[in-house]
N, C-alpha and C positions, 0 to 999 in steps of 0.2 A: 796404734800398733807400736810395741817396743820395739827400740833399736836391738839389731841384731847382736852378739855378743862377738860374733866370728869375723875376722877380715877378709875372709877368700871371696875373690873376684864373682867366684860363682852363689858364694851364699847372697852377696850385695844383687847381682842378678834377678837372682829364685824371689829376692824379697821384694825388689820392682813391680816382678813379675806380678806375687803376689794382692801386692796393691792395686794392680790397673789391673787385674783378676775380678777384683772381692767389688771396685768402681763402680756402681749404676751409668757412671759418663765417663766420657775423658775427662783427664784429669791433668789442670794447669800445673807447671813447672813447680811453682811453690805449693802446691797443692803435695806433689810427692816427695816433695824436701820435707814439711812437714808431716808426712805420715809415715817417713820411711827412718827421720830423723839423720839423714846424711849430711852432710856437709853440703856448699852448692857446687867445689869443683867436682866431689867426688859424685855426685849424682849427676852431673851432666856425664862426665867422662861412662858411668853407667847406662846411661840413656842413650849415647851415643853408641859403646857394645852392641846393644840391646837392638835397635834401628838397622846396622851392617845388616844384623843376623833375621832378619826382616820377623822380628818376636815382638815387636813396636811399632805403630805408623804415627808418627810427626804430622797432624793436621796447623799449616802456615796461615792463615786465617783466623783460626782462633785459640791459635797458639797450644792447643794442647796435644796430650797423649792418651792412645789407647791401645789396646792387643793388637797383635799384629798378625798377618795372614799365614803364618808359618804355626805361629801358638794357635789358632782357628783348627790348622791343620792335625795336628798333634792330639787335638782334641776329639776332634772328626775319627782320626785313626782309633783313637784307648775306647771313647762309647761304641767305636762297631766291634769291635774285640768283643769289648764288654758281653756287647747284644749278641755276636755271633757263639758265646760260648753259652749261653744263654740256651738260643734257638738249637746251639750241637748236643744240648746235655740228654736231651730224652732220648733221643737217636742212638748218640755212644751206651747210654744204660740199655738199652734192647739189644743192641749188638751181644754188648757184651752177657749179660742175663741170657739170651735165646743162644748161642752161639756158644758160651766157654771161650770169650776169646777177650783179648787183653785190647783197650781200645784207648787212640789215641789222638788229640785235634792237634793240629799246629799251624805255623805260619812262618813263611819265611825272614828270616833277617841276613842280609847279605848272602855269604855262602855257607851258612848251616841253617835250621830248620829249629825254631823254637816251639817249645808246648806248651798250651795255653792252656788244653787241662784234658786229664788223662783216668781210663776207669780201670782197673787191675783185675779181674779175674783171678788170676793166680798171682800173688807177689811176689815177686824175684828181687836181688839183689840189684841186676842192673836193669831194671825195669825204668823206664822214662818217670821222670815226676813232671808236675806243672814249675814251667821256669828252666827245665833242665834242656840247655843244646845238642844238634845233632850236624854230624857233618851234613851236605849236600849228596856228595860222591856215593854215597855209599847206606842210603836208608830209601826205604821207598819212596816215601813224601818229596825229600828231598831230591829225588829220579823226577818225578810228577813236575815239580817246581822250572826245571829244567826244559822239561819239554812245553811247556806251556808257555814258558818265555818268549817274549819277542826276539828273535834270531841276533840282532845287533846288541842287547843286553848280555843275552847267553854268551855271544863269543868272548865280550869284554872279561864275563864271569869266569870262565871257564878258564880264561887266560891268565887269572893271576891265583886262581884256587890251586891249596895245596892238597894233593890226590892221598892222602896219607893210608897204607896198608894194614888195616886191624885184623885182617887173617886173612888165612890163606884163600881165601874164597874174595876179598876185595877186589874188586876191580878198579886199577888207579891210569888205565889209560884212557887219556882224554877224548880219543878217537874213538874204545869201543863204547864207552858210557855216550856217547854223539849219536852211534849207530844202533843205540837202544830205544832213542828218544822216538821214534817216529812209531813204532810196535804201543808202544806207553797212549799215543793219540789214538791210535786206531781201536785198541782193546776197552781204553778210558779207564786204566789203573796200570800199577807195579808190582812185579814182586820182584822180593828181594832174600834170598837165603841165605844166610850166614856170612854177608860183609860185613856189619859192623859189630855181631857177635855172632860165631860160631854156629853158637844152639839156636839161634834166632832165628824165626822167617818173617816178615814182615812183606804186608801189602797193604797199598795207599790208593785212593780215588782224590781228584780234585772237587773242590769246593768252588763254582760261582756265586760274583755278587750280580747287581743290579744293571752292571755295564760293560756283561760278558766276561770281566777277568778273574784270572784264580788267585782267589785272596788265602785261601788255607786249604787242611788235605784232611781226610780223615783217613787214621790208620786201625790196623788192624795184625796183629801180632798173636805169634805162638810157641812153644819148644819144640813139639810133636808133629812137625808138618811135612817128613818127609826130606828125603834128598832133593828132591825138587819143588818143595812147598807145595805137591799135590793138594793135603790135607786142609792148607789152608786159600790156596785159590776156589777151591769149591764154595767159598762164601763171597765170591766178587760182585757175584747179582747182587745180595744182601748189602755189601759195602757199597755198591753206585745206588741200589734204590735209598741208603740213607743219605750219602750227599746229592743226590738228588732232591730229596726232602729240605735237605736244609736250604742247597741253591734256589731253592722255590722261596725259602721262606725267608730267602736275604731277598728275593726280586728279580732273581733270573728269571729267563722264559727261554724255554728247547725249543730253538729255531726248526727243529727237527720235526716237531709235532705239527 
């Protein structure tokens, strides 16, 4: 492997990484000096980063290195993504195909709501791309995300999220978006009409995995839905039988049945 051409802390890292990556075993001290072509301070002092951040584990024994249970982890999360947009693609194309309706998978990241991948009906300007963020406060999925949470995560959340007003239809108090959350469980979806755009309505159902928790949401979006997103709550059966489909076919099972 060529030495890297770049000096940031983090290229030398990523290049570690990669080595005890691409490994069939661990790999002895000199083993990644010579593959990575560092220096030997500058690759301990990297290896040592590397171990804090538990992206390395240090076998004393026999003195070597390999991936570490965080890098395992990271891995574990990007193939179920993967898989889950995978298993959401045929569902979101019938939505959207039988319905006329703009359809959308996401996942949460902190306090906004990321898209992993999105199917357009009609193209709009400010229409979600795959990649593109959404606040928490103020989108359906991101309503969903919220009441599904574990109570001691939510508060912490909730506590440092900024409630930011994109129209006049926003809802930016923390108390009434709290006293929404419990209606959200009980129906098993959101709507949401013109907080984060105007002409927008949007409604979201949760997605489980295999270990009961909600890992993403699928949404469901329109212009024409009425002052009260009448128009497009009438497809909420349609929206939970498809993440219910999916939840199946991540490994959930309806305790219910």
């Amino acid at each position: 492997m060529s030495k890297s051409s770049e000096s940031s802390i983090v290229t030398k890292c990523a290049l570690v990484m990669d080595v005890l990556a691409e490994a069939r075993s661990a790999l002895a001290f000199s083993e990644i000096v010579e593959r990575t072509g560092f220096v030997k301070s500058t690759c301990h002092r990297i290896l040592a980063v590397l171990a804090r951040e538990n992206l390395i584990e240090y076998d004393k024994p026999t003195r070597t290195y390999k991936t570490g249970s965080r890098f395992h982890n990271w891995s574990r999360l990007a193939w179920r993504r993967i898989d889950l947009q995978e298993i959401a693609n045929k569902s979101m194309t019938s939505l959207s195909e039988q319905y006329g309706l703009n359809v959308a998978l996401s996942v949460r990241d902190d306090d906004n709501i990321l898209y992993l991948r999105t199917v357009d009906h009609v193209p709009l300007r400010y229409a979600a791309s795959t990649g593109d963020y959404a606040p928490l406060h103020c989108t359906a999925a991101g309503k969903v995300f919220l009441a599904y949470m574990p109570e001691k995560r939510r508060k912490e959340l909730v506590g440092r999220m900024k409630f930011e007003k994109l129209t006049e239809k926003t809802i930016t108090s923390p108390s009434e978006i709290l006293n929404e959350l419990p209606g959200i469980i009980v129906g098993g979806y959101c709507l949401v009409v013109g907080e984060e755009f105007l002409q927008v309505s949007g409604m979201a159902a949760p997605i489980w995995n295999e270990n009961g928790e909600v890992v993403a949401c699928l949404s469901i979006w329109m212009t024409d839905a009425g002052e009260d997103g009448s128009a497009l709550e009438q497809h909420a059966s349609a929206l939970k039988a498809a993440t219910k489909s999916i939840s199946v076919s991540l490994g959930w099972q309806d305790e219910r049945e």
